[in-house]
Structures are given as C-alpha cells and as structure tokens.
C-alpha positions, 0 to 999 in steps of 0.5 A: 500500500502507498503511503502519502507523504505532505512535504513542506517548506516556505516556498514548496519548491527547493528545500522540500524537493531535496527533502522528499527526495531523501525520504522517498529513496530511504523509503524504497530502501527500506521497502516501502513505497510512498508518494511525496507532495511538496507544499508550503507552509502556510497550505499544510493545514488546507492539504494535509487531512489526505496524507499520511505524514507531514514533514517539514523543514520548519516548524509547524505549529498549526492544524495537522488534522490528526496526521502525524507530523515529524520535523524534517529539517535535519534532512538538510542539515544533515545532523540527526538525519538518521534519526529523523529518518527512522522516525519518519519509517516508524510513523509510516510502519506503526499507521499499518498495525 
C-alpha cells in the first residue's frame, strides 16, 4: 500500500524537493513505497487531512488534522538525519498495525 507523504517548506519548491527526495529513496530502501507532495507552509493545514505524514523543514505549529507530523529539517542539515529518518519509517510502519 502507498503511503502519502505532505512535504513542506516556505516556498514548496527547493528545500522540500531535496527533502522528499531523501525520504522517498530511504523509503524504497527500506521497502516501502510512498508518494511525496511538496507544499508550503502556510497550505499544510488546507492539504494535509489526505496524507499520511507531514514533514517539514520548519516548524509547524498549526492544524495537522490528526496526521502525524515529524520535523524534517535535519534532512538538510544533515545532523540527526538518521534519526529523523527512522522516525519518519516508524510513523509510516506503526499507521499499518
């Protein structure tokens, strides 16, 4: 089953791109598949009821609408990206019990 992934920055464009594209091959490794949808920031709360997971390169204080949420912005970092990483898989593999 593919999971949806809400992929946000302030612009939607650059930082998310790298972002899910980080996801989506640690995914495909770990084998399982997801779909990545960029967006902004200020449009997570009208979009992210239809998805599995946001991440985020920011913080995010507004409505996820009971979709979990991890912030990604390590994934750019590059510190504490394994953790965030496995953090994203195990929100993804516990919504499947």
């Amino acid at each position: 089953m593919t999971k949806h992934i809400l992929v946000a920055c302030g612009n939607g464009i650059a930082t998310s791109t790298v972002v899910a594209t980080k996801i989506k091959e640690y995914l495909k490794e770990n084998g399982i598949d997801a779909d990545t949808t960029q967006t902004r920031l200020t449009e997570v709360s009208s979009k992210v009821a239809n998805y599995d997971l946001l991440v985020t390169t920011g913080q995010f204080s507004g409505d996820t609408h009971g979709t979990p949420y991890v912030l990604g912005l390590s994934l750019l970092t590059g510190i504490g990206a394994e953790k965030t990483l496995a953090d994203i898989k195990a929100a993804l593999v516990n919504q499947e019990v």
